[in-house]
CHARMM internal coordinates of N, CA and C (Angstrom, degrees):
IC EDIT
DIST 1 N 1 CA 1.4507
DIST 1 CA 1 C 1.5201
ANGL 1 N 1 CA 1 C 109.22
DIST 1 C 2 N 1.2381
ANGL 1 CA 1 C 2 N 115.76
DIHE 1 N 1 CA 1 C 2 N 140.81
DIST 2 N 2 CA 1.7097
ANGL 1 C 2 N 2 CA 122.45
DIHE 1 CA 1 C 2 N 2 CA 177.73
DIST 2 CA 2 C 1.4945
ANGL 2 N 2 CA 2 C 107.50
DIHE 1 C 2 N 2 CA 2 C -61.06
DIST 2 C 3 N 1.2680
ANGL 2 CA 2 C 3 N 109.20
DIHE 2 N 2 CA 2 C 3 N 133.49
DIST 3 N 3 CA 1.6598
ANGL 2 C 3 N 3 CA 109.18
DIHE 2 CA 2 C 3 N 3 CA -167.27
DIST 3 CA 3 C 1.6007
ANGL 3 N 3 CA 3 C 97.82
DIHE 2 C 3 N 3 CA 3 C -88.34
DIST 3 C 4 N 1.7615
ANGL 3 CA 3 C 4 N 133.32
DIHE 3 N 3 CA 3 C 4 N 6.82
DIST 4 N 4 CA 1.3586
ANGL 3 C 4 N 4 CA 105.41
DIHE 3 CA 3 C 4 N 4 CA -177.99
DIST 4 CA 4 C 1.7062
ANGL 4 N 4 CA 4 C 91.11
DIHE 3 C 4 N 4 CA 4 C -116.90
DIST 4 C 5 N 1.1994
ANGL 4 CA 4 C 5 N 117.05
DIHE 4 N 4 CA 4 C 5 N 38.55
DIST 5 N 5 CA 1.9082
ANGL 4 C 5 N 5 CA 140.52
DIHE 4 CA 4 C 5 N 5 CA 155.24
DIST 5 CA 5 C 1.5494
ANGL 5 N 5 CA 5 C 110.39
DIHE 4 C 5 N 5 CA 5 C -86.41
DIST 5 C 6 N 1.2254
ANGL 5 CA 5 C 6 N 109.42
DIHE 5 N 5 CA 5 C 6 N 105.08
DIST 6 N 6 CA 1.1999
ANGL 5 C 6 N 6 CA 115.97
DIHE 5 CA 5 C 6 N 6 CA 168.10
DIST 6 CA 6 C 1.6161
ANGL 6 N 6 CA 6 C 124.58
DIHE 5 C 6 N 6 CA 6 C -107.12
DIST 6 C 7 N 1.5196
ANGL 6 CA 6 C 7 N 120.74
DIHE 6 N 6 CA 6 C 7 N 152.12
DIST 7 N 7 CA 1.0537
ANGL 6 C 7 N 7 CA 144.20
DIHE 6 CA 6 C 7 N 7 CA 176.13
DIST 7 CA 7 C 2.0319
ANGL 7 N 7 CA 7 C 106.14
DIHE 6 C 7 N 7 CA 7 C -68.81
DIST 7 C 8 N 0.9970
ANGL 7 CA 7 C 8 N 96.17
DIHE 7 N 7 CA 7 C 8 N 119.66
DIST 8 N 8 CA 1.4698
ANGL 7 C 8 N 8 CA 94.85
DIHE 7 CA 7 C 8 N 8 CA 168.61
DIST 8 CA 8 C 1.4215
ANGL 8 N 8 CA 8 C 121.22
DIHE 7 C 8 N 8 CA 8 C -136.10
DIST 8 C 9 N 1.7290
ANGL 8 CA 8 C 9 N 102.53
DIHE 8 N 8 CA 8 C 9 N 119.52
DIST 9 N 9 CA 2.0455
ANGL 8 C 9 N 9 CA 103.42
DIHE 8 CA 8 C 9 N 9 CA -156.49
DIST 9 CA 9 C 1.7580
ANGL 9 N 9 CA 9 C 107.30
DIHE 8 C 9 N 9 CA 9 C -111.60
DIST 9 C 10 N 1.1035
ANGL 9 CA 9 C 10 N 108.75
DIHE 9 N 9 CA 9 C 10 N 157.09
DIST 10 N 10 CA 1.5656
ANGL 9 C 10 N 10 CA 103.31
DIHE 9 CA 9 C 10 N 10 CA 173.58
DIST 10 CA 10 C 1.4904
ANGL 10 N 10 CA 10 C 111.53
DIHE 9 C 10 N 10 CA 10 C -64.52
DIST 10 C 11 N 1.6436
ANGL 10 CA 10 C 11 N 109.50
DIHE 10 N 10 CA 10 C 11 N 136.40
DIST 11 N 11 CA 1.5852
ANGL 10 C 11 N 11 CA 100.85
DIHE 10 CA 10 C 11 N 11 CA 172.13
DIST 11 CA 11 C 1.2219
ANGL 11 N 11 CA 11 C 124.81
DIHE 10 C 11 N 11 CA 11 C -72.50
DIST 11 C 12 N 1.3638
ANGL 11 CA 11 C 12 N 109.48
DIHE 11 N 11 CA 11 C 12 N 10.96
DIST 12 N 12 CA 2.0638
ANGL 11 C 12 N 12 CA 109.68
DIHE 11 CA 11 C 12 N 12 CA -176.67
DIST 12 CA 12 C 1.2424
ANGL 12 N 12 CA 12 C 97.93
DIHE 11 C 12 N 12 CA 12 C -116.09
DIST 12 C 13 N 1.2649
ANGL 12 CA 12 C 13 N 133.38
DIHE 12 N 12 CA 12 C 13 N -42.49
DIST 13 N 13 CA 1.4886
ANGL 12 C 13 N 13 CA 116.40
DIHE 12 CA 12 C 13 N 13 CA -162.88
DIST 13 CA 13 C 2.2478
ANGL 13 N 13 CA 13 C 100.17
DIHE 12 C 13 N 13 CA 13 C -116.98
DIST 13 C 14 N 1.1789
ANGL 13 CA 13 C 14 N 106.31
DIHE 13 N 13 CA 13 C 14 N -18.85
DIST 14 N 14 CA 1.3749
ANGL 13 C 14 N 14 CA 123.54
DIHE 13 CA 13 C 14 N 14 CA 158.65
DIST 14 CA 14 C 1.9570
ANGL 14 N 14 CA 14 C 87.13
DIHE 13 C 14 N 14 CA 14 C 82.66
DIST 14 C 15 N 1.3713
ANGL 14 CA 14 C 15 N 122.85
DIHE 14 N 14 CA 14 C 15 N 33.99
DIST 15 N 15 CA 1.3724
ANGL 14 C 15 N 15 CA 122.82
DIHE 14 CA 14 C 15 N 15 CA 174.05
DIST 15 CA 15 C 1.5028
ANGL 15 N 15 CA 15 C 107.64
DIHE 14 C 15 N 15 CA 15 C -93.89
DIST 15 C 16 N 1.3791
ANGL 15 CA 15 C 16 N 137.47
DIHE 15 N 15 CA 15 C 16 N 134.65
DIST 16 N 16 CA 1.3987
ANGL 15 C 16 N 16 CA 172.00
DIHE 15 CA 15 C 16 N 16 CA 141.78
DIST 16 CA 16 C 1.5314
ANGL 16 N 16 CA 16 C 91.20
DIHE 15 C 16 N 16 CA 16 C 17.18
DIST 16 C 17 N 1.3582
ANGL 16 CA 16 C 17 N 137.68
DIHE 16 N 16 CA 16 C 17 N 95.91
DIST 17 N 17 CA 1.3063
ANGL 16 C 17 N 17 CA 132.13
DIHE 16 CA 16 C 17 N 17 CA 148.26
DIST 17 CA 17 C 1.3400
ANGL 17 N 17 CA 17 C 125.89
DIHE 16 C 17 N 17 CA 17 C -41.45
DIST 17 C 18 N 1.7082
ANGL 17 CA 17 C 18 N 96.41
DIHE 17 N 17 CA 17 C 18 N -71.57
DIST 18 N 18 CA 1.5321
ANGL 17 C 18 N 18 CA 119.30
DIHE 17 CA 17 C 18 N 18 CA -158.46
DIST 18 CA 18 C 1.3450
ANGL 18 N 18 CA 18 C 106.42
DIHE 17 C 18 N 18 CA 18 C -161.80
DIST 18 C 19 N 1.3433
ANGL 18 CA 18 C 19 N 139.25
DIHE 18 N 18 CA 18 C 19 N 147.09
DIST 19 N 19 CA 1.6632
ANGL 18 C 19 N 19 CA 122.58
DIHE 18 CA 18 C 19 N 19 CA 144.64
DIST 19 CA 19 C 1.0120
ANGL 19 N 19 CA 19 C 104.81
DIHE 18 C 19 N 19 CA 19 C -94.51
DIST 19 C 20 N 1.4571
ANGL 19 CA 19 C 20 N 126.62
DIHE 19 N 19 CA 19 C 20 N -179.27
DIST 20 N 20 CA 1.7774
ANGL 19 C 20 N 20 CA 126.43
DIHE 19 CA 19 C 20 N 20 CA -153.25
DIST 20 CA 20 C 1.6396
ANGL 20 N 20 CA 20 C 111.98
DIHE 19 C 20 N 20 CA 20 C -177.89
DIST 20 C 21 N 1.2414
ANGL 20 CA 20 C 21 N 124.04
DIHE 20 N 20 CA 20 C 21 N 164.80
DIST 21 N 21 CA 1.0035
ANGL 20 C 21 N 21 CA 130.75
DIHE 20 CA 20 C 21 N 21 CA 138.75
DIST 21 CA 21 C 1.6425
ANGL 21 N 21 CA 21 C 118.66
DIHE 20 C 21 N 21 CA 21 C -112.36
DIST 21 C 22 N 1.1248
ANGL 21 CA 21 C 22 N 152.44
DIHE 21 N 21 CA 21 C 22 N 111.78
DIST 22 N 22 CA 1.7962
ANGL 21 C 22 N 22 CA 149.77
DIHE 21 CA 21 C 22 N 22 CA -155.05
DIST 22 CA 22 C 1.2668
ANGL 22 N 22 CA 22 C 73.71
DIHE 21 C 22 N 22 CA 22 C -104.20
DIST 22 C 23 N 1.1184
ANGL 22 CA 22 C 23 N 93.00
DIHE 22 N 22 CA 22 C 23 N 163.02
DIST 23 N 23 CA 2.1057
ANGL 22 C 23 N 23 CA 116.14
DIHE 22 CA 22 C 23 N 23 CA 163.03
DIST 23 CA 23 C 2.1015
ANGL 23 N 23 CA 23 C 91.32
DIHE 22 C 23 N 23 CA 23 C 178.28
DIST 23 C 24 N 1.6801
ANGL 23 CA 23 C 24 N 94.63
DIHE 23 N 23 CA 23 C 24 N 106.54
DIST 24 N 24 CA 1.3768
ANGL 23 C 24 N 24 CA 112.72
DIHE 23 CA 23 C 24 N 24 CA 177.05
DIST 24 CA 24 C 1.5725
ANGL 24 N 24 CA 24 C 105.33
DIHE 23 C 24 N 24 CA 24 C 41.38
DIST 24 C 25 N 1.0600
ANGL 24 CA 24 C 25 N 117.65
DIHE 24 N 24 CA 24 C 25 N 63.98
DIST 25 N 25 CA 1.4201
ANGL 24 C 25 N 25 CA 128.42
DIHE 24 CA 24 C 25 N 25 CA -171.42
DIST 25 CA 25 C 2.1506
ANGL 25 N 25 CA 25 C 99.69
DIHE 24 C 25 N 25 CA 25 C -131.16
DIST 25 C 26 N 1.4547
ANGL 25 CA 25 C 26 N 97.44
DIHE 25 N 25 CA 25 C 26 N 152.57
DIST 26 N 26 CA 1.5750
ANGL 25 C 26 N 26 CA 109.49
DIHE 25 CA 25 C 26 N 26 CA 165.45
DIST 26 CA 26 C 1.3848
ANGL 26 N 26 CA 26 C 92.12
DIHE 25 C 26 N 26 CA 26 C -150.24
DIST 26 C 27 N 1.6302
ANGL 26 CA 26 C 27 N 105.05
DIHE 26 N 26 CA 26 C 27 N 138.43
DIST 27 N 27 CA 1.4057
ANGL 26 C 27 N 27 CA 130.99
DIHE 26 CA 26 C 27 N 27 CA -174.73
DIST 27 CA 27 C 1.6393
ANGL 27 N 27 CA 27 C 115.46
DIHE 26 C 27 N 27 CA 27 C -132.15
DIST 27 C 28 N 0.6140
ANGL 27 CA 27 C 28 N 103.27
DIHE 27 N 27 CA 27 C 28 N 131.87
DIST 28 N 28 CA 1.7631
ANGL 27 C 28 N 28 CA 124.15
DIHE 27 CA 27 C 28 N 28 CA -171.97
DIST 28 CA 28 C 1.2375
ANGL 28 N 28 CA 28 C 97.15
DIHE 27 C 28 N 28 CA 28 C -109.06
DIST 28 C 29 N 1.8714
ANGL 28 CA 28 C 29 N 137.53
DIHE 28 N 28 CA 28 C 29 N 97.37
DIST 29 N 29 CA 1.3355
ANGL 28 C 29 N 29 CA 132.60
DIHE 28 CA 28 C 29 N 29 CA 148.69
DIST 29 CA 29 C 1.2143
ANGL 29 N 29 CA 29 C 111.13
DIHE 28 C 29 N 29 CA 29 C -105.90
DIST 29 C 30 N 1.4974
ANGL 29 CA 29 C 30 N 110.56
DIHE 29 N 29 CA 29 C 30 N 158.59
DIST 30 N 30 CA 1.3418
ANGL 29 C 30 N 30 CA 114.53
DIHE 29 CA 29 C 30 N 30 CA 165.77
DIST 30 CA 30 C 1.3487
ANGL 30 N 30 CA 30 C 97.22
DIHE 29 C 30 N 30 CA 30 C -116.56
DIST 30 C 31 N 1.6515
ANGL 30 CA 30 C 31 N 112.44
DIHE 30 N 30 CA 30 C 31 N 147.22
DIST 31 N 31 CA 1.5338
ANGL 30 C 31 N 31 CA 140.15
DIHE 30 CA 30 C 31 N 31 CA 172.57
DIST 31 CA 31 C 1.3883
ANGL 31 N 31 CA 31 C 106.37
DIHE 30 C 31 N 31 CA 31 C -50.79
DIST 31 C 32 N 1.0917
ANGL 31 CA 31 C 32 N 111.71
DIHE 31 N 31 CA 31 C 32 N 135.20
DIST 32 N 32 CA 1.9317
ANGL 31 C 32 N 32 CA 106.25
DIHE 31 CA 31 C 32 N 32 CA 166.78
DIST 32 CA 32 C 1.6881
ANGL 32 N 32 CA 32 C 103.27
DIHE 31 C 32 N 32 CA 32 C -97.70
DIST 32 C 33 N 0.7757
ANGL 32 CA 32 C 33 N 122.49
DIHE 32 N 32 CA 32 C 33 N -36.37
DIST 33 N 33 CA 1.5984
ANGL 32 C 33 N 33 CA 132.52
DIHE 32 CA 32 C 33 N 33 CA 156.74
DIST 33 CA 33 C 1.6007
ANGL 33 N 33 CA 33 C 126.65
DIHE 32 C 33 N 33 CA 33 C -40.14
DIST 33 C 34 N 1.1542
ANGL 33 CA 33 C 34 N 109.53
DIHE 33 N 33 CA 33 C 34 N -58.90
DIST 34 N 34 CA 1.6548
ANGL 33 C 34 N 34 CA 115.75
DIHE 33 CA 33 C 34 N 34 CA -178.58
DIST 34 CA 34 C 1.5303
ANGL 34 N 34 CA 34 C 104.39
DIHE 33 C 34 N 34 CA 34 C -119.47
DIST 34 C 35 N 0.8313
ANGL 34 CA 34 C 35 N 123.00
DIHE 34 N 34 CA 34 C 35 N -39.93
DIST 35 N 35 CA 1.5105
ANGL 34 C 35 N 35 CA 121.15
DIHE 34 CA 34 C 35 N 35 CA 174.81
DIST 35 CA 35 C 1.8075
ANGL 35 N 35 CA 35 C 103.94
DIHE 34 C 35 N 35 CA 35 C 109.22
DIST 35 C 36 N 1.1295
ANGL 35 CA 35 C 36 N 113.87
DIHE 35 N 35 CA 35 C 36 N 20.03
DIST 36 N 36 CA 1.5514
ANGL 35 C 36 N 36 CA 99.70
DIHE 35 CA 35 C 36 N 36 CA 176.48
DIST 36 CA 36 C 1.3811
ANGL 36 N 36 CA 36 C 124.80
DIHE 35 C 36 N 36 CA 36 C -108.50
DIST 36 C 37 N 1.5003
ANGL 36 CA 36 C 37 N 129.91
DIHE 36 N 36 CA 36 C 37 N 150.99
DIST 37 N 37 CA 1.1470
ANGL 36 C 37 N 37 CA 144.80
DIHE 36 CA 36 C 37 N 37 CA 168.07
DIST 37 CA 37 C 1.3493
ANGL 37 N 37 CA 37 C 107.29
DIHE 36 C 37 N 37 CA 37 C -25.04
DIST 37 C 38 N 1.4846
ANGL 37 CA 37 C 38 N 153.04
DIHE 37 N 37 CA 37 C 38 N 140.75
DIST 38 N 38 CA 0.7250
ANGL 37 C 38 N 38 CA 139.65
DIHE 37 CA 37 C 38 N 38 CA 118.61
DIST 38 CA 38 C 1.6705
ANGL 38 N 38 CA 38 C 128.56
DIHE 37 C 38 N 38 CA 38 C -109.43
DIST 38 C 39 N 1.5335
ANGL 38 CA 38 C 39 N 123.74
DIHE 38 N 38 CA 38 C 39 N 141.60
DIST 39 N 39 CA 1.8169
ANGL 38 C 39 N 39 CA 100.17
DIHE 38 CA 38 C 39 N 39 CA -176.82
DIST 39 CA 39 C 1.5185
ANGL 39 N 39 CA 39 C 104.66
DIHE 38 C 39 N 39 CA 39 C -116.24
DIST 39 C 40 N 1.2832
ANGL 39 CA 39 C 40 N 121.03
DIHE 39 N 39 CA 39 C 40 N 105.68
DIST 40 N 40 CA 1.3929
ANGL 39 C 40 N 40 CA 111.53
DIHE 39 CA 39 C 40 N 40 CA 167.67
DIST 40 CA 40 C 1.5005
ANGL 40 N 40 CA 40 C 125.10
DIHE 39 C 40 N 40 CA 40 C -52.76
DIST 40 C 41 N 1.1594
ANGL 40 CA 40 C 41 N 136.85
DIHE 40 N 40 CA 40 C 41 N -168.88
DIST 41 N 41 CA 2.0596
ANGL 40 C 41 N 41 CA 139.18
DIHE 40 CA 40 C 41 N 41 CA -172.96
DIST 41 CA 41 C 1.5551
ANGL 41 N 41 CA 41 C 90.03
DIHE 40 C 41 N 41 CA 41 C 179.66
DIST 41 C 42 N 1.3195
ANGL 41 CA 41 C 42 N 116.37
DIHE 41 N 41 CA 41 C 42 N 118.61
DIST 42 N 42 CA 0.9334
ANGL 41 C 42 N 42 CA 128.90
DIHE 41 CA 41 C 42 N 42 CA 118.70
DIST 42 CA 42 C 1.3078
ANGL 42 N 42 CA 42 C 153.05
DIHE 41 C 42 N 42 CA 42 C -144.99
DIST 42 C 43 N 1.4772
ANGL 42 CA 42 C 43 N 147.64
DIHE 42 N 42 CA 42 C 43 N 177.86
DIST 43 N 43 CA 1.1636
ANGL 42 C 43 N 43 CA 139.65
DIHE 42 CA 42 C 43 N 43 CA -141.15
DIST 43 CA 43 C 1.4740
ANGL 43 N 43 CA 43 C 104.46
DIHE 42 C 43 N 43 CA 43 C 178.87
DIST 43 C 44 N 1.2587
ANGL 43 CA 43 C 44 N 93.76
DIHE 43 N 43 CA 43 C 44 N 68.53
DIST 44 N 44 CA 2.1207
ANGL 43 C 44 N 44 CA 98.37
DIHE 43 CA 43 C 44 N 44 CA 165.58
DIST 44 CA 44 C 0.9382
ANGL 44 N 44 CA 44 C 98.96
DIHE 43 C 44 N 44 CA 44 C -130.66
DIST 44 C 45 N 1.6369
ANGL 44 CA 44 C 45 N 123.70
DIHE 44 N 44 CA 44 C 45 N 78.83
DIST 45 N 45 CA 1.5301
ANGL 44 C 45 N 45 CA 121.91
DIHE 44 CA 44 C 45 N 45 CA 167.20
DIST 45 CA 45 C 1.5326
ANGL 45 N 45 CA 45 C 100.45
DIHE 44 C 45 N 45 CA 45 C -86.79
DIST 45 C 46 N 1.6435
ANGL 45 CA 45 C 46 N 120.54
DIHE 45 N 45 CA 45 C 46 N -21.49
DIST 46 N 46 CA 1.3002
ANGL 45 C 46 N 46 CA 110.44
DIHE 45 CA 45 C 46 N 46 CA -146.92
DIST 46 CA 46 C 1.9166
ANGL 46 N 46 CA 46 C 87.76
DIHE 45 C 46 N 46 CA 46 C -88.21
DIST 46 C 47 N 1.5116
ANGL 46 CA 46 C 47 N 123.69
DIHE 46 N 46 CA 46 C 47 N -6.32
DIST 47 N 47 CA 1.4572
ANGL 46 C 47 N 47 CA 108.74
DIHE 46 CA 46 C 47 N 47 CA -169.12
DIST 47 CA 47 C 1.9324
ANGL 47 N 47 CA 47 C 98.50
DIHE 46 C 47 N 47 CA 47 C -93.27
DIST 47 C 48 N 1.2789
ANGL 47 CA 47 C 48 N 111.09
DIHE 47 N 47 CA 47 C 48 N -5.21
DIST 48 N 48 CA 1.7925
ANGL 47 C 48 N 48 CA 107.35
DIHE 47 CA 47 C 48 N 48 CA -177.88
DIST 48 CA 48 C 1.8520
ANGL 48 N 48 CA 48 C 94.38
DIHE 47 C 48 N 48 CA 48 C -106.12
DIST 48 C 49 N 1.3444
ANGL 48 CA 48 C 49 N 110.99
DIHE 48 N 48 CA 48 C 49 N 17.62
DIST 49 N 49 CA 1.7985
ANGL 48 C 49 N 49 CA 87.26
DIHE 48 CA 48 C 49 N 49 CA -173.74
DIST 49 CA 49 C 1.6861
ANGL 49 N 49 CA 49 C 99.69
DIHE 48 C 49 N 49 CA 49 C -102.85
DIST 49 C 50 N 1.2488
ANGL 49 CA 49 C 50 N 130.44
DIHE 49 N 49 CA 49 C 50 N 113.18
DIST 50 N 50 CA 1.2927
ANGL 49 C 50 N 50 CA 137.25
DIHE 49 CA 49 C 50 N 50 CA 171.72
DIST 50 CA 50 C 1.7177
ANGL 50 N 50 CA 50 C 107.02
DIHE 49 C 50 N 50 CA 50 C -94.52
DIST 50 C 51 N 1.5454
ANGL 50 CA 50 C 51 N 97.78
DIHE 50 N 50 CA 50 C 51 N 131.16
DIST 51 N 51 CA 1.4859
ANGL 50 C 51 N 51 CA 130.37
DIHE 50 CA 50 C 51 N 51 CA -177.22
DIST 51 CA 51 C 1.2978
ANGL 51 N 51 CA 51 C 101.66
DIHE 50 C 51 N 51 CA 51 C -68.61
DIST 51 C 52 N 1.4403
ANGL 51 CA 51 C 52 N 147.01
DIHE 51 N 51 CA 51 C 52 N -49.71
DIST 52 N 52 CA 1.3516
ANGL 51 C 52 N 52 CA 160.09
DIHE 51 CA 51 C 52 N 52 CA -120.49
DIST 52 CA 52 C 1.6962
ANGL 52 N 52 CA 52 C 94.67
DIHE 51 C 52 N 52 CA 52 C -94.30
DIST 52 C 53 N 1.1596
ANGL 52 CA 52 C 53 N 129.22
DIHE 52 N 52 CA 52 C 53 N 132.83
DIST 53 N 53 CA 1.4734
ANGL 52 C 53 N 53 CA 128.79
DIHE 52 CA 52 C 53 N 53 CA 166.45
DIST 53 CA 53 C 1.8872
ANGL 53 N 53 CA 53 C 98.50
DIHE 52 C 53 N 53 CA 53 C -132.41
DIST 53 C 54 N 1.5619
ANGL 53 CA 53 C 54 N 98.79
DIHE 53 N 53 CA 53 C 54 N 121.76
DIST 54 N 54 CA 1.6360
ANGL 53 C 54 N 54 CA 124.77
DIHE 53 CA 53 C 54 N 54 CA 0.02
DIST 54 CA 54 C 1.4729
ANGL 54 N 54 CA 54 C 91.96
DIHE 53 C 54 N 54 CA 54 C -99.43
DIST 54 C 55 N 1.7699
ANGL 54 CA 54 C 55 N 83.08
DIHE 54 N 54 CA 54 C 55 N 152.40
DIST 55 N 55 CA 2.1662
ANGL 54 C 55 N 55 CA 91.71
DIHE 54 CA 54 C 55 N 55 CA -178.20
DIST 55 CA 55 C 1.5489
ANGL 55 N 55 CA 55 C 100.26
DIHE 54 C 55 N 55 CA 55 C -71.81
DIST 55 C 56 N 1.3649
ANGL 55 CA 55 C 56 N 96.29
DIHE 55 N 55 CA 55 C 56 N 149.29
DIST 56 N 56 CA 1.5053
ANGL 55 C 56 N 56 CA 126.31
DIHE 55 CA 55 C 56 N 56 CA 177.45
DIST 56 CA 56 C 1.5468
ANGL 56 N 56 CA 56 C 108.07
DIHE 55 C 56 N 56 CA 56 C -67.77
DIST 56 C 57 N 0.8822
ANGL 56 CA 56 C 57 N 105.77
DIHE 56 N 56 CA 56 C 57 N -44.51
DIST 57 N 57 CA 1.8941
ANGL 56 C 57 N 57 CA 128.78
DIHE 56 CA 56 C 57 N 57 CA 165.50
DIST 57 CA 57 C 1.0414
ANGL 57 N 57 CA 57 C 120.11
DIHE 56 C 57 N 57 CA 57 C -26.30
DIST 57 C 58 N 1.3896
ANGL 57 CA 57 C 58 N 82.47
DIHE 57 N 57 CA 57 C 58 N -56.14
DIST 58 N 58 CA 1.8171
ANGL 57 C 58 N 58 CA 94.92
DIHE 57 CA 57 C 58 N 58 CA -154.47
DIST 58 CA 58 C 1.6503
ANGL 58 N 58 CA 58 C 110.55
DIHE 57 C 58 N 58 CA 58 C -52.78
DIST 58 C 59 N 1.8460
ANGL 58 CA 58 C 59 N 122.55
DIHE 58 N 58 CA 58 C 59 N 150.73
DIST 59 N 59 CA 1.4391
ANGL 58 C 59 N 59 CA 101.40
DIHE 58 CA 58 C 59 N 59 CA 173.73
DIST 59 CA 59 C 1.3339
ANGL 59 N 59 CA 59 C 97.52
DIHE 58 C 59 N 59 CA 59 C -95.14
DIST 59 C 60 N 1.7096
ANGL 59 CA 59 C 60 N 109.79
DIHE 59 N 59 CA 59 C 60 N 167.45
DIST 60 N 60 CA 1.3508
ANGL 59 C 60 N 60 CA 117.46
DIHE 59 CA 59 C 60 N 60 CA -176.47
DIST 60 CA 60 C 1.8532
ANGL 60 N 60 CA 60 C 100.67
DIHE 59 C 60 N 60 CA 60 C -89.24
DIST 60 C 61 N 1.0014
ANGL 60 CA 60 C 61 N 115.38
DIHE 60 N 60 CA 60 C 61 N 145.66
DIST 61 N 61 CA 1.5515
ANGL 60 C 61 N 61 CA 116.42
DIHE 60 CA 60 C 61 N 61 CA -173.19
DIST 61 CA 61 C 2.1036
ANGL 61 N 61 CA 61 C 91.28
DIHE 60 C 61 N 61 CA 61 C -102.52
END
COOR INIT
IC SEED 1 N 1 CA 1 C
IC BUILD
């Protein structure tokens, strides 16, 4: 499994949301389990931004 896939759990009952990659993202799930709100945050644009032109990275579309 790709190690920058993360696990994302409800904060009340701590059961399996989603796995993911976020990048400057906010997510609004609700639990199918307990029924509560949860809002994910994240913000790692600055660990996918490559300096290099043209980035090696980059995928070709």
């Amino acid at each position: 499994m790709n190690e920058s896939i993360k696990e994302y759990r409800c904060t009340f009952c701590k059961k399996l949301l989603f796995k993911g990659l976020l990048i400057e993202s906010v997510i609004e799930i609700k639990c199918r389990s307990c029924q509560t709100m949860n809002i994910v945050e994240s913000s790692r644009a600055q660990e996918f931004i490559c300096l290099v032109s043209p980035c090696p990275y980059r995928k070709k579309i």
